[in-house]
N, C-alpha and C positions, 0 to 999 in steps of 0.2 A: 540488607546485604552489607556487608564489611570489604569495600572497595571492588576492585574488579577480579574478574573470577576466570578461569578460565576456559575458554571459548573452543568452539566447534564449527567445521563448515559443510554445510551438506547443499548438494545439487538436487533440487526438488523441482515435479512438474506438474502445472495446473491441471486441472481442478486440482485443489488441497484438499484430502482429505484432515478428517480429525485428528488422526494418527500420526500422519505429518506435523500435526501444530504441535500435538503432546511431546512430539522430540525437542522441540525448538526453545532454548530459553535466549534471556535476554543477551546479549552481545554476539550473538552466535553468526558467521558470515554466512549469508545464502547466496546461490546464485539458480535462480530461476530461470525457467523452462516452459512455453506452451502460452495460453491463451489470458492475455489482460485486458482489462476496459476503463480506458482514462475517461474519468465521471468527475465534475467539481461541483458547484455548488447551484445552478442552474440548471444543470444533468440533474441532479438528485431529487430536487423537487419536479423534474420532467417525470422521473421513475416513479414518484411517488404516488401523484398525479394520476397517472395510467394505472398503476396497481391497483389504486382504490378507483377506480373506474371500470377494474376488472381488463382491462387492455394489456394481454400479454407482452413479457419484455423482450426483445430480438436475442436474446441470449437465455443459459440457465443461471439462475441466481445462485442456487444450490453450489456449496462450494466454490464459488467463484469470488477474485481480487480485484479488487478496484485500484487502481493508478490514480493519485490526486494531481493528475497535470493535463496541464492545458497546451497543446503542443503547436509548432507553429510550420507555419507552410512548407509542403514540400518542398525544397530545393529541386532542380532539374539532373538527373541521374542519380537521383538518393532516394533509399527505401522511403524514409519519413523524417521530416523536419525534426527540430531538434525538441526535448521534450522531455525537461527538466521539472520535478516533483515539488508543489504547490506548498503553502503549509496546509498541515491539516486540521489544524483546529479549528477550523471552518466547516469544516464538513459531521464535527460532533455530535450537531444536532440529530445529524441523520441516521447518526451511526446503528442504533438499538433498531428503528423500523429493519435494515437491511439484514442486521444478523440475524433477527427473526423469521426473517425468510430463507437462512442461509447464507449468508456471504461469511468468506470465511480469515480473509484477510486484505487489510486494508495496505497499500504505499504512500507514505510522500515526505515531509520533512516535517521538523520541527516536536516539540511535546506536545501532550494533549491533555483533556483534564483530565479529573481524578475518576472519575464516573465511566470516562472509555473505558480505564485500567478493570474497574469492574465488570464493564459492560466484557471484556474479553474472556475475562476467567469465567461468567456464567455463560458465554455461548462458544466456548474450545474457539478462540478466536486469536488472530495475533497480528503488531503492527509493525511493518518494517519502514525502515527508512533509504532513501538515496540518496546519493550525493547530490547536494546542493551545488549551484552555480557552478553543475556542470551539464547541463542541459543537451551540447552536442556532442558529448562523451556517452551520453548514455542513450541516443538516438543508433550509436553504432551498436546495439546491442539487439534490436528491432530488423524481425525478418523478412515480414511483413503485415499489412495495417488494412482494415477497412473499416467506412463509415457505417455505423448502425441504426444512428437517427437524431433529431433534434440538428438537423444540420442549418439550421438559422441561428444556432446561440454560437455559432465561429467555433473559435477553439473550446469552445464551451462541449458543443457535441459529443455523440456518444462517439466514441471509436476504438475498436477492438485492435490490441496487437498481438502478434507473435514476437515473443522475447525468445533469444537463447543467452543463456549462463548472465542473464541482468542482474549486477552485484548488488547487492542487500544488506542491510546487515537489520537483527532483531528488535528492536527497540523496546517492545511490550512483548512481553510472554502472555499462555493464558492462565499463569503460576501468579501474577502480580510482579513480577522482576519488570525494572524500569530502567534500561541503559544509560538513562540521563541522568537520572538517580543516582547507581552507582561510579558513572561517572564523575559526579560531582564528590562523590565521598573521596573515591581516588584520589584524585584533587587535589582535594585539603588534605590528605594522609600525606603525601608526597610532598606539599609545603609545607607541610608542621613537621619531616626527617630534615629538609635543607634547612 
């Protein structure tokens, strides 16, 4: 990509279809609608665990986003504690078992390797990002939350939200476009004009 491109914003609601990701390329601002499940890296291997154990998951995997955060205590008169997106390259390893069963897009922060970016384009998949270290900015976006299991791993546990319009932006397409990527070319395009 030859720096940054220009961008697009659509309001989309979970489940994601395919059709949905094919629209989506890298920089593009979403703001999301419907049902998420913050899973991190003790969640994953809980999923994993039970799946090959044959042990159905409290949710459908098919189509469905994973939230990489680990959220923290209700507050008293607030939907849900605040609940700010983890890095994700912790969770890479996991990444391939879940697509394979469907999962259809991943959130959290940070890059990831080279092998996710693959892992996206063979299974119509895609990564978005949130804003970092702002974890009670984006608790105001959650409209309501319930526990789905693993409730002994703390914030670790599985827990289902309702988001309305929870801002995003694309980070990995299932095209190979890499936001960080072109971002960085930007970059240096913009200090090598000053």
């Amino acid at each position: 990509m030859n720096g940054m491109k220009n961008t697009n914003e659509y309001i989309l609601k979970t489940p994601l279809s395919v059709d949905d990701v094919l629209i989506l390329h890298s920089g593009d601002r979403v703001l999301l609608n419907g049902e998420i499940y913050c899973a991190r890296d003790e969640t994953h291997r809980r999923m994993i665990a039970d799946l090959k154990s044959e042990k159905p998951l409290p949710f459908p995997l098919m189509n469905a986003t994973f939230y990489y955060a680990g959220p923290s205590p209700t507050p008293p008169e607030k939907v849900f504690g605040s609940v700010g997106p983890t890095t994700s390259s912790r969770m890479d390893q996991f990444l391939e078992y879940f697509l394979q069963r469907g999962l259809r897009a991943t959130i959290g922060k940070g890059e990831r390797s080279p092998e996710v970016k693959k892992l996206l384009e063979k299974y119509s998949a895609v990564y978005f990002i949130a804003c970092g270290g702002a974890a009670a900015y984006l608790s105001s976006f959650v409209v309501r939350s319930d526990l789905l299991g693993y409730e002994d791993l703390g914030t670790q546990a599985l827990v289902r939200l309702w988001v309305r319009d929870l801002p995003l932006f694309v980070a990995y397409d299932c095209y190979g476009g890499d936001l960080f990527e072109s971002g960085k070319i930007h970059y240096r395009r913009i200090n090598l004009i000053e």
